[in-house]
ROVORO-978353 format. One record per residue (C-alpha): residue in three letters; x, y, z. Coordinates in pm, whole numbers, padded with zeros to 5 digits, always signed. Layout:
residues N
AlaXYZ
...
//
This chain:
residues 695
Unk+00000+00000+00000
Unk+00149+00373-00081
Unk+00281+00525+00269
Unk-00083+00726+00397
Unk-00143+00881+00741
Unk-00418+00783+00966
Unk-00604+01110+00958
Unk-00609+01032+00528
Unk-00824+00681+00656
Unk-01160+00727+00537
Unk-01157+01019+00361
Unk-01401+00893+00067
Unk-01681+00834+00374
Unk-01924+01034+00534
Unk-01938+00866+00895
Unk-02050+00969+01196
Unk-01751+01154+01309
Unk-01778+01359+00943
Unk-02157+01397+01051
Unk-02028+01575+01372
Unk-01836+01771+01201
Unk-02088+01895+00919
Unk-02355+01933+01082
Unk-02503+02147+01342
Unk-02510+02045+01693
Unk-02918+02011+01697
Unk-02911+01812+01375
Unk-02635+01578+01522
Unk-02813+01497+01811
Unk-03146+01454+01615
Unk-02990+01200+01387
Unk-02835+01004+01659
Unk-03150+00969+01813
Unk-03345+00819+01583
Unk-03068+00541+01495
Unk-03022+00498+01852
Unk-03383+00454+01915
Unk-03498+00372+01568
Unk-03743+00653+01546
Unk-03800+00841+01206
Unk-03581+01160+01113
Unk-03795+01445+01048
Unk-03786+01616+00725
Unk-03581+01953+00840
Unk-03330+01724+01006
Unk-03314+01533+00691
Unk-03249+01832+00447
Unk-02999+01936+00667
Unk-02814+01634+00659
Unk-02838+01596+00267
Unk-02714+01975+00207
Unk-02420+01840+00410
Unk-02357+01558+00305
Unk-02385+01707-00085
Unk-02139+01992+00002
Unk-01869+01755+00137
Unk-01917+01537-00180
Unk-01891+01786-00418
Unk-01622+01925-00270
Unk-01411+01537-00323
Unk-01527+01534-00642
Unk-01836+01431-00704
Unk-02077+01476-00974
Unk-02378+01207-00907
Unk-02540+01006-00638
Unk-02687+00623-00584
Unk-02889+00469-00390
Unk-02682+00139-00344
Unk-02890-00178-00229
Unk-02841-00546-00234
Unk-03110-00708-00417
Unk-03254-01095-00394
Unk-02979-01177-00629
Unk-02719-01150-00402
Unk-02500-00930-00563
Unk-02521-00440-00470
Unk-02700-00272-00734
Unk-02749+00112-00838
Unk-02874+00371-01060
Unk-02663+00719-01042
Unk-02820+01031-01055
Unk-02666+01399-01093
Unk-02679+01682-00867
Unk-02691+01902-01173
Unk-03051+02056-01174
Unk-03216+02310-01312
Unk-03366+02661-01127
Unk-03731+02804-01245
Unk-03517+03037-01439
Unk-03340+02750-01609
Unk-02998+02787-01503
Unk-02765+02513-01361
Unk-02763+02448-01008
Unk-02614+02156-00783
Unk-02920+02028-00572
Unk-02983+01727-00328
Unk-03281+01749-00090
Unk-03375+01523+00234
Unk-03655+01351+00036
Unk-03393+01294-00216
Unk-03196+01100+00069
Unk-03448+00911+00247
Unk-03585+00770-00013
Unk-03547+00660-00442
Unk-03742+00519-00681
Unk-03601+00190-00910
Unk-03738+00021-01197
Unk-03758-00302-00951
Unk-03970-00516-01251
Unk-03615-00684-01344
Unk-03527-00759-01003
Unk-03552-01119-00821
Unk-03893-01095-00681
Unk-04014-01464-00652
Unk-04375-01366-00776
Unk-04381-01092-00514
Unk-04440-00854-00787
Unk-04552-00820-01189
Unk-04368-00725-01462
Unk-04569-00427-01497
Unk-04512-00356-01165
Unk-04242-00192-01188
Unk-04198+00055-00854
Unk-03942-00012-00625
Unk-03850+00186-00360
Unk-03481+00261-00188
Unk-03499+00402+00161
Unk-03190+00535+00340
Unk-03014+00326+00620
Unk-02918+00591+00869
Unk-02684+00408+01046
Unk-02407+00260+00753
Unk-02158+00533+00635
Unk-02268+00654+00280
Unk-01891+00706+00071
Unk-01782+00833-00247
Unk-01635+00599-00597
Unk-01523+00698-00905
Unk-01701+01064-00834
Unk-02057+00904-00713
Unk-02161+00896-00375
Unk-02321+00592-00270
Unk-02579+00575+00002
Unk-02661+00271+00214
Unk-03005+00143+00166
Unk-03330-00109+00176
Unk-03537-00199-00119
Unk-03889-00265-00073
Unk-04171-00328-00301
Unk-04507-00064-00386
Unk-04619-00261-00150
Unk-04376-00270+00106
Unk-04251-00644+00065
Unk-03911-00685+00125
Unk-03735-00709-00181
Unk-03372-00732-00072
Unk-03126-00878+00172
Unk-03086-00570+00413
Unk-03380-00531+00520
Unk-03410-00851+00729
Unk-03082-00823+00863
Unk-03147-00480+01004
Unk-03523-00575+01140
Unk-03313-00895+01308
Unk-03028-00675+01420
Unk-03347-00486+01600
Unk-03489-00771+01721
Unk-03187-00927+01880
Unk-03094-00589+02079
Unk-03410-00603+02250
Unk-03417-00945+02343
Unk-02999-00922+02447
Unk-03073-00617+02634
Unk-03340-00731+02847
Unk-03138-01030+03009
Unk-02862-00823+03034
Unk-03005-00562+03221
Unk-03155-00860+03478
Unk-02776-00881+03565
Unk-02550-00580+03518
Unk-02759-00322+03674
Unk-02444-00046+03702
Unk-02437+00018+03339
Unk-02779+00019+03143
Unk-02801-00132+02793
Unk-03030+00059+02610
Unk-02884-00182+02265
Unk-02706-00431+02171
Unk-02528-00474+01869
Unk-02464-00811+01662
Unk-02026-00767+01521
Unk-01910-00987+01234
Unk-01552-00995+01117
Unk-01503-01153+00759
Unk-01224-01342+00582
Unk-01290-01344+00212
Unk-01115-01583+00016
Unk-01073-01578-00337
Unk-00845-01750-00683
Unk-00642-01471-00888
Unk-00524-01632-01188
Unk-00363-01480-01548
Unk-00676-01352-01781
Unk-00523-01424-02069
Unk-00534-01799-01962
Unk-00899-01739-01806
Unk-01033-01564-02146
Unk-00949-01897-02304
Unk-01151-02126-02115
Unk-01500-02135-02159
Unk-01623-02254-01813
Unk-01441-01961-01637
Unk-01597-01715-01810
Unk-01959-01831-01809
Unk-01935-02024-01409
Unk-01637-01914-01266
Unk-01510-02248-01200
Unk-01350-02545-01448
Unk-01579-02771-01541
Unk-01306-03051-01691
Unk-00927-03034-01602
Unk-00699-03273-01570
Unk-00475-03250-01194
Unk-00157-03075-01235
Unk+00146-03209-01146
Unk+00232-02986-00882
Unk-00125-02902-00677
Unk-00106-02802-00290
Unk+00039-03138-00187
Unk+00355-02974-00113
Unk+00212-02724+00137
Unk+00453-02461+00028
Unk+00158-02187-00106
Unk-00024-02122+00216
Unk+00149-01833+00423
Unk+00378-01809+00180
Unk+00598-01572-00034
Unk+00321-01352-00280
Unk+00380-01314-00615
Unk+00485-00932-00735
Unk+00202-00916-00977
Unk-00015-01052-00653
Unk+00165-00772-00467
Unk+00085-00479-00670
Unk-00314-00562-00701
Unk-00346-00557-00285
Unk-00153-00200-00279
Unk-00382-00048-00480
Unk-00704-00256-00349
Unk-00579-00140+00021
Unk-00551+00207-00105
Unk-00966+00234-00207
Unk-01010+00039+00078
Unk-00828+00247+00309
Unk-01014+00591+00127
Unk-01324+00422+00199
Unk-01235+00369+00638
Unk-01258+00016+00554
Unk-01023-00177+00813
Unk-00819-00423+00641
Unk-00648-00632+00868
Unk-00481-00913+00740
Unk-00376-01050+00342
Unk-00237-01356+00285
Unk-00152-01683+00040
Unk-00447-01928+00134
Unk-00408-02326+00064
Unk-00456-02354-00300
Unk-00249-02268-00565
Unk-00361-01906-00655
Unk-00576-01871-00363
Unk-00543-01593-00085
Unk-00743-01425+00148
Unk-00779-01059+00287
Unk-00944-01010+00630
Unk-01128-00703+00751
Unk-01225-00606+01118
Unk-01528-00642+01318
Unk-01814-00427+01219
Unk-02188-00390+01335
Unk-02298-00697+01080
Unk-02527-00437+00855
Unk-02194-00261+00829
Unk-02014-00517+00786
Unk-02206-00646+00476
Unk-02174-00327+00308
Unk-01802-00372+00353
Unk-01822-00729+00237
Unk-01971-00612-00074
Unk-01728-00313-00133
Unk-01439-00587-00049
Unk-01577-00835-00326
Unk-01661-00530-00591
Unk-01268-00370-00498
Unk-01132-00746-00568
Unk-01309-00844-00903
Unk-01236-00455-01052
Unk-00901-00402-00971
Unk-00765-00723-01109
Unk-00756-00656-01437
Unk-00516-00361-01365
Unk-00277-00656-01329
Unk-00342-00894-01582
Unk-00599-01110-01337
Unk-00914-01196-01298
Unk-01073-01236-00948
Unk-01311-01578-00912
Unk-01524-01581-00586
Unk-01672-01880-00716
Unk-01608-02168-00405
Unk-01472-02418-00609
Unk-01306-02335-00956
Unk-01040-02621-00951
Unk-01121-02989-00868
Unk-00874-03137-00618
Unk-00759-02846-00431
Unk-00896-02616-00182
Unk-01212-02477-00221
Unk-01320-02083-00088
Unk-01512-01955+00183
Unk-01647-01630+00387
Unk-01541-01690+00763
Unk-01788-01550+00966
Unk-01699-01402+01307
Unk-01980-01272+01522
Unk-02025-01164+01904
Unk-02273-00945+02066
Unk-02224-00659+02244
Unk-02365-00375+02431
Unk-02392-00024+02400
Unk-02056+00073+02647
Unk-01897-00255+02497
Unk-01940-00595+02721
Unk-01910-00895+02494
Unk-02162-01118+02541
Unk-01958-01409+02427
Unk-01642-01330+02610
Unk-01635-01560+02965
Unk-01439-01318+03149
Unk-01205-01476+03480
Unk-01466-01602+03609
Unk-01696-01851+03349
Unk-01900-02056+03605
Unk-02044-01759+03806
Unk-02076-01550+03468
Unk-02471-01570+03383
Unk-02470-01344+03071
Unk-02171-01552+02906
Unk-02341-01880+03024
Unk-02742-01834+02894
Unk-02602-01625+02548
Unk-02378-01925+02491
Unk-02595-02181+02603
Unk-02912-01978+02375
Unk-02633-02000+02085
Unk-02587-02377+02133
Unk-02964-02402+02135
Unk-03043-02166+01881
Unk-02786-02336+01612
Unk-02944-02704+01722
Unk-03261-02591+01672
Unk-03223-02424+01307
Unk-02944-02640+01195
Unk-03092-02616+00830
Unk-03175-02254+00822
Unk-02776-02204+00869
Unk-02730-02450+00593
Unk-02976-02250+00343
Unk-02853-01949+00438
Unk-02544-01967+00390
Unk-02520-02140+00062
Unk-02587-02121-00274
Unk-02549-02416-00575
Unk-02186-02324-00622
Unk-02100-02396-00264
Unk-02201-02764-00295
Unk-01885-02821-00488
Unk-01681-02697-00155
Unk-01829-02854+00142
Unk-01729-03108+00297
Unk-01389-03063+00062
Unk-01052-02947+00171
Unk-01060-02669+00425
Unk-01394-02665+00398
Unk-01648-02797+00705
Unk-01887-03110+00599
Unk-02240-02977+00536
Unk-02383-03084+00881
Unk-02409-02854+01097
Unk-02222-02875+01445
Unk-02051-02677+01710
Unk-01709-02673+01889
Unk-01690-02551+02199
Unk-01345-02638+02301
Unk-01246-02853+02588
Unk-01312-02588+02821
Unk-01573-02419+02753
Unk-01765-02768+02709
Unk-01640-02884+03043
Unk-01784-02555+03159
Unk-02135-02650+03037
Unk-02080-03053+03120
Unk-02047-02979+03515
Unk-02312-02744+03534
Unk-02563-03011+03338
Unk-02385-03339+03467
Unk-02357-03406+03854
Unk-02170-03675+03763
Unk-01928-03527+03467
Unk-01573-03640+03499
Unk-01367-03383+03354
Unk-01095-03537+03153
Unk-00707-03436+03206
Unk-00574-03158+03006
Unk-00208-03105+03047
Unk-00150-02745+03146
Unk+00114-02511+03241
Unk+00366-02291+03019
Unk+00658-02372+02803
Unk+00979-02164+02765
Unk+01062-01993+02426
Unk+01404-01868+02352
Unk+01476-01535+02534
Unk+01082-01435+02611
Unk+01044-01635+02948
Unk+00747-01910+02995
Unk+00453-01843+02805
Unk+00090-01970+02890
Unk-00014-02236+02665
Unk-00392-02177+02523
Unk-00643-02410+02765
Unk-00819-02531+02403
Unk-00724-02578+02030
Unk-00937-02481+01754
Unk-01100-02731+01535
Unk-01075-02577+01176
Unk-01337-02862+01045
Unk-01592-02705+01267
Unk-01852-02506+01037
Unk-01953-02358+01394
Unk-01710-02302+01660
Unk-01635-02095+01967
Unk-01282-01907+01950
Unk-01247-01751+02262
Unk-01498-01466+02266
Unk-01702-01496+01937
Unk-01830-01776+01699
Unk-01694-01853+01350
Unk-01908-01986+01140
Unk-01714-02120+00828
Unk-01978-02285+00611
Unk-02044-01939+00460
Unk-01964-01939+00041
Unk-01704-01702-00088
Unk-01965-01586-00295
Unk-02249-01519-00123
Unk-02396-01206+00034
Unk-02320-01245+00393
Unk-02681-01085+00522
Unk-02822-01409+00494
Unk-02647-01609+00724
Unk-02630-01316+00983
Unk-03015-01220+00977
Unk-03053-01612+01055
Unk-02832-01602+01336
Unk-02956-01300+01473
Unk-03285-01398+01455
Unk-03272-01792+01605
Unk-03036-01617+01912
Unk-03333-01375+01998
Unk-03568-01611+01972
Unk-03394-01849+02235
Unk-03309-01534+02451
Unk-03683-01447+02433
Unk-03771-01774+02595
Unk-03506-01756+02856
Unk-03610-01422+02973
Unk-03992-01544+03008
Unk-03810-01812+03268
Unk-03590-01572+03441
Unk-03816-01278+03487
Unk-04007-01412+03778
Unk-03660-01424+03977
Unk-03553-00991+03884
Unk-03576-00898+04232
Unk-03378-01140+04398
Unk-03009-01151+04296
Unk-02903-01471+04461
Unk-03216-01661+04280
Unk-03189-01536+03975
Unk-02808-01602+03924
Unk-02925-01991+04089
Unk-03213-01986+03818
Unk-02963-01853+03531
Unk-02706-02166+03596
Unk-03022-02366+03566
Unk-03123-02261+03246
Unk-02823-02247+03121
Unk-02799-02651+03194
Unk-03112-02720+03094
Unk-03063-02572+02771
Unk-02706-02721+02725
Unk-02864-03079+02793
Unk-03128-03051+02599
Unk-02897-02951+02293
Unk-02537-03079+02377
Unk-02619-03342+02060
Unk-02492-03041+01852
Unk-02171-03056+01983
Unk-01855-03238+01813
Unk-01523-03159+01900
Unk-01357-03419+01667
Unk-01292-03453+01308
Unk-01603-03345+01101
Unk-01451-03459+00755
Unk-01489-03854+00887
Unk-01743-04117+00815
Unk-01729-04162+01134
Unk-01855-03789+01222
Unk-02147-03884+00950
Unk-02245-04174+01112
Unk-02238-04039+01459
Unk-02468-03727+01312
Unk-02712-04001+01173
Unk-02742-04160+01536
Unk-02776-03806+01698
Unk-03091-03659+01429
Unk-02901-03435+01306
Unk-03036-03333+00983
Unk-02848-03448+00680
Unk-02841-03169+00393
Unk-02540-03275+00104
Unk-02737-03009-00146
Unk-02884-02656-00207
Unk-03152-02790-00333
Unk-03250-03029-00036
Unk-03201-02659+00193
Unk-03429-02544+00010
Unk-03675-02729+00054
Unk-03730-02627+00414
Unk-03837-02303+00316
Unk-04152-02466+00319
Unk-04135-02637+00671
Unk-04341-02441+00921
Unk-04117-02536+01217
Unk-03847-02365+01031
Unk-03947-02046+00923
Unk-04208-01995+01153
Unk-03945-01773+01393
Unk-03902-01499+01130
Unk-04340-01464+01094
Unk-04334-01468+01445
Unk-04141-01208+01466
Unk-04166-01025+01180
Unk-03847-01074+01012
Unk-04041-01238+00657
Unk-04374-01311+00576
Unk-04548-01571+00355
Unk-04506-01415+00030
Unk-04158-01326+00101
Unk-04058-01652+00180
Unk-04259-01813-00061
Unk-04052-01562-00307
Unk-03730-01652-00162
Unk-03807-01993-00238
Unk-03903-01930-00582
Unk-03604-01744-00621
Unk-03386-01997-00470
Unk-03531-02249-00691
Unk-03456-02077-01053
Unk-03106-02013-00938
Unk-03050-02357-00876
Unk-03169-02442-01227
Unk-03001-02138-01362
Unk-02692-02233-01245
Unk-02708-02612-01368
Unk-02852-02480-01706
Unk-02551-02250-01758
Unk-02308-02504-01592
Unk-02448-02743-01922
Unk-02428-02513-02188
Unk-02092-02439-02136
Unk-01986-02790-02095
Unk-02150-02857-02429
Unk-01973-02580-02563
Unk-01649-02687-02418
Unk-01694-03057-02525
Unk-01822-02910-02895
Unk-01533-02684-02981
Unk-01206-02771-02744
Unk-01207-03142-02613
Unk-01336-03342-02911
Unk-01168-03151-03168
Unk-00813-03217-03006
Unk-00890-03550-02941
Unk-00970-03577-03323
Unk-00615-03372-03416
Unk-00418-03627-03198
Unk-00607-03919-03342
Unk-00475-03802-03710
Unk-00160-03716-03572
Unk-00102-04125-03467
Unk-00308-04263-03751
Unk-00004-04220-03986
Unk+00246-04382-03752
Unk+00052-04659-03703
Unk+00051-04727-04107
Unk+00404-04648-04146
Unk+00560-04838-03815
Unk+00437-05121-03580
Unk+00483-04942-03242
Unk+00217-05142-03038
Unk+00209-04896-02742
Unk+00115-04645-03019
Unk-00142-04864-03145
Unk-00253-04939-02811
Unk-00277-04539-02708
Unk-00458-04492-03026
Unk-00733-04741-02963
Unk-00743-04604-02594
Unk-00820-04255-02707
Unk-01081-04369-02970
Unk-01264-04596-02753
Unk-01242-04277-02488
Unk-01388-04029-02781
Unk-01690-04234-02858
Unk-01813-04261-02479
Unk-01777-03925-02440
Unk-01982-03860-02734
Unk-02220-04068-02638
Unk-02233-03883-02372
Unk-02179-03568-02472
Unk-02512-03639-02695
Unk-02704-03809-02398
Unk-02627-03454-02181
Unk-02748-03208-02500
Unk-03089-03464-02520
Unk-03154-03444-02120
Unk-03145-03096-02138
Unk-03366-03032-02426
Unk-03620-03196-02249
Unk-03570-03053-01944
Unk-03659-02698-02055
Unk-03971-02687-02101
Unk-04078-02874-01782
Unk-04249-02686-01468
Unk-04039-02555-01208
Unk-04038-02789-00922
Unk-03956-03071-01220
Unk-03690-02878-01421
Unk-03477-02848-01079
Unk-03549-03225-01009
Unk-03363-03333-01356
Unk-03108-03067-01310
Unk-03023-03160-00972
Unk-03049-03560-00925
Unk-02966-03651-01326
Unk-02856-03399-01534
Unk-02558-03248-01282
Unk-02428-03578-01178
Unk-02345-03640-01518
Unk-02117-03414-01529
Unk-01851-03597-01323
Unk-01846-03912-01532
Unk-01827-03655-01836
Unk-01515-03501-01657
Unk-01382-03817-01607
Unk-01350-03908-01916
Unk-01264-03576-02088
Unk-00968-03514-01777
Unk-00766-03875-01895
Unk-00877-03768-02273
Unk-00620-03431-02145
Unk-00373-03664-02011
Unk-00338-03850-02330
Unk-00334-03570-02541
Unk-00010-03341-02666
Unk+00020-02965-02572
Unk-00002-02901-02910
Unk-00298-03045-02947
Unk-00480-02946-02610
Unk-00554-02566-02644
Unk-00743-02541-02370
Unk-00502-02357-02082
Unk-00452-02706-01824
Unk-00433-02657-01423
Unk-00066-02656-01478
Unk-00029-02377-01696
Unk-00291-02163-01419
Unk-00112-02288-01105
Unk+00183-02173-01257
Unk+00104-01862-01436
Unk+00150-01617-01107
Unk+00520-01680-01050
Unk+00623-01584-01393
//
């Protein structure tokens, strides 16, 4: 990154310390209120803010303004619009109003809407979220918002994840306040952290494979000879080109107050990571976004191309979105964080316990939610956790839980103590190790949940959390309120709960390998539920038990989880429709041909000299040709048919007949590439990616 100075961090946003500054004292304070008490701005407040927030634009340079969302699609989406206006007397004038602010109008009729909405229905609204920092690219300035229907249906993912953010500060803050009556919590704030992985590779090499340009991810490809069996990539020395590309994406990172933290090689071959710090999670997603947006543009700068997709090479590591969360209050205790003193800490023990019950509860909401069709290909693979859902606790914190819900518990021997290191004198060894197969584990004072795609829009997955925690703190509170005016029974009742809950959950908990059989079969013995597809997920959009929570409280409704299914649905065929058309493509103009060209190439020899091993190679590849034609024809026939089939059908073929033939396809065409000479085999090989960044 070029040398800056802290007070240059965040110039390109308008945050709240910028608001401070801007604004009078009256509006400040106005504006704070209502996000601190989610209570509407009034319109005088609002126009003041907007003439501010306009002048300090303008003033770095910029000529329009968006109202940025995040749409059912899963991607950020925008329309700019100039402050150039006109007066009555027709002459120019720079102009942005608090109506302008609080709320746009968008064509919404091409938008994912799951039925939620006509075609002709084309209003969608944009309404300002007062509490993410609006910032300024390439001379627009973006403001944070929600997307709703005419008819005020939710039409996007930020929406929910604020109304749960809500929802789970008033439930946290109640059952707080039962216990730390010296400071009051008047909110409570979900954090998430994210590490975003993600594959850089050489776009001249990507621009000549089909598959990566229509999925993201190979589709046939031989292994290379060198993969990540060596273990040399992870942590280790970036390439220059690699180099260059995070300098300048941690300088409009930096310009937009966005805290970077950490950037590194990941497993794979042309894999690495970048790492940003805890934010409040609505916050955080916007970051997410910005972080994902930053990647895939800058990289071509560099001769790259950015692929979030979680698996674009077979055989090596996969990507994901680690998701760290914790909970805290308004002057900053951590919910999550056991403090010296675990056993006689009731907030850490019922918000932990409420976690472990929450996550048993809704295993399969966390699987939906945090998924897509493209992570499928990554779970359960290296570095990535199986799809059922568990949690880790660690030794301790389990034996924590096991004595207060098991008189007879045994706690089993953990050796302890310090061990000496060179010059810096004995250093405490950590009491528990972290189990990186986990998709749900406790690191010390938050959760990381690492099922989460590298693709996907983090919201999801943190509006489900949020809401299945306040649900499970609602229920505690009910059993703890009777026992508010009597400290030493309500901290007896709290331990209680806290076992009960733990007992009546701790089937949830693994703290062993999650990528073995034997993990499966243990799951199958426990209930656990079972989900190896997207598609299966899915399906429990339509299970009352499931989604009841977010109609009780008001997080969806019917039609927009009906729509969310729909949605979910036609991605899932999308996906698998695209996925086939570009195999056919592939198999059409780049495998079969240079199978043919090497086929002429040894027909000659074989005349002119008896070579049997030549002979013999030649029969192998022809006998190898026709089944993959076969095949190749058997694929374009299962689709044809599958096209014009209803919905709930088309996804059935897709998923259970028309997908799985696409391994025994690859199969075939990846020893077809094995047989067949360089000069023959256009198609850029894993080799000649893996490779590509050192040179």
């Amino acid at each position: 990154m070029t040398r800056k100075t802290v007070p240059e961090f965040g110039t390109m946003t308008f945050n709240k310390d910028m608001m401070r500054e801007r604004l009078p004292h009256q509006s400040y304070r106005k504006w704070k209120n209502a996000i601190r008490n989610n209570r509407d701005l009034d319109r005088e407040t609002a126009d003041v803010i907007a003439h501010a927030m306009k002048e300090w634009a303008i003033e770095h340079g910029a000529t329009h303004y968006c109202h940025w969302f995040q749409p059912l699609n899963g991607r950020s989406a925008k329309k700019h619009d100039a402050f150039l206006d006109r007066t009555d007397r027709h002459e120019a004038i720079y102009r942005f109003s608090g109506k302008e602010l609080i709320k746009g109008e968008s064509d919404g009729s091409s938008f994912p809407s799951g039925g939620m909405r006509s075609t002709f229905e084309a209003r969608g609204y944009t309404y300002w979220d007062a509490t993410s920092n609006s910032f300024i690219i390439d001379r627009i300035l973006y403001i944070p918002t929600i997307f709703v229907s005419f008819n005020g249906d939710k039409l996007d993912k930020k929406g929910p994840l604020i109304a749960s953010m809500n929802l789970l500060s008033t439930m946290g803050s109640r059952i707080v306040n039962l216990f730390a009556k010296d400071e009051y919590t008047y909110r409570m704030k979900s954090k998430v952290g994210l590490e975003q992985e993600f594959f850089l590779i050489d776009r001249e090499l990507y621009n000549q494979r089909s598959d990566l340009k229509s999925c993201g991810r190979t589709l046939i490809g031989a292994a290379a000879p060198k993969g990540q069996e060596m273990e040399d990539h992870y942590f280790g020395s970036i390439p220059q080109r690699v180099m260059n590309f995070y300098e300048e994406v941690n300088d409009k990172l930096w310009d937009l107050g966005i805290y970077i933290k950490t950037e590194h090689n990941e497993v794979a071959p042309c894999q690495f990571e970048i790492v940003a710090l805890f934010e409040n999670a609505n916050i955080s997603v916007d970051y997410n976004h910005l972080v994902m947006n930053t990647l895939v543009e800058t990289a071509p700068k560099y001769g790259l191309v950015c692929l979030l997709h979680e698996k674009p090479f077979a055989g090596v590591s996969g990507s994901g979105k680690h998701n760290n969360y914790s909970l805290s209050t308004n002057y900053g205790l951590n919910v999550f964080d056991p403090g010296t003193d675990p056993e006689n800490n009731p907030i850490f023990l019922l918000f932990t316990a409420a976690m472990v019950a929450a996550v048993d509860d809704y295993a399969p909401l966390l699987r939906l939610f945090s998924s897509g069709p493209s992570n499928d290909c990554r779970l359960g693979g290296q570095e990535a956790p199986p799809a059922i859902i568990s949690i880790f606790l660690g030794r301790d914190v389990e034996d924590l839980f096991m004595n207060l819900a098991h008189e007879d518990y045994e706690k089993a021997p953990v050796e302890s103590g310090s061990f000496k290191i060179n010059s810096l004198g004995y250093t405490p060894r950590d009491t528990s190790d972290r189990n990186r197969t986990s998709p749900f584990a406790f690191t010390g004072n938050k959760f990381e949940f690492r099922m989460l795609g590298s693709s996907v829009s983090p919201a999801d997955a943190n509006t489900v959390m949020n809401t299945i925690l306040a649900g499970a703190l609602d229920g505690i509170y009910e059993e703890l309120l009777p026992f508010k005016d009597d400290d030493e029974a309500l901290m007896k009742k709290a331990k209680e709960v806290a076992a009960s809950l733990f007992k009546a959950h701790e089937r949830i908990l693994y703290n062993k390998d999650n990528y073995s059989q034997e993990w499966v079969e243990e799951a199958r013995r426990r209930g656990l539920p079972e989900i190896p597809t997207y598609y299966d997920a899915v399906q429990y959009l339509r299970n009352e038990g499931c989604t009841k929570i977010f109609k009780d409280y008001g997080i969806y409704n019917d039609n927009e989880l009906e729509a969310i299914y729909e949605i979910e649905l036609e991605r899932v065929v999308n996906i698998h429709s695209l996925e086939t058309r570009a195999l056919i493509t592939m198999l059409t103009k780049d495998v079969e041909p240079a199978v043919v060209a090497e086929i002429q190439d040894l027909l000659p020899i074989t005349r002119e000299l008896e070579i049997p091993s030549v002979r013999k190679k030649l029969e192998s590849l022809t006998i190898l040709l026709e089944e993959l034609m076969e095949r190749h024809h058997k694929l374009q026939l299962d689709y044809q048919q599958a096209l014009p089939l209803p919905i709930e059908e088309k996804v059935r073929i897709f998923q259970d007949e028309i997908r799985p033939s696409f391994d025994d396809i690859r199969k075939i065409a990846d020893a077809l590439e094995a047989m067949v000479s360089r000069k023959n085999w256009t198609i850029p090989t894993y080799e000649d990616i893996f490779t590509a960044l050192d040179n």
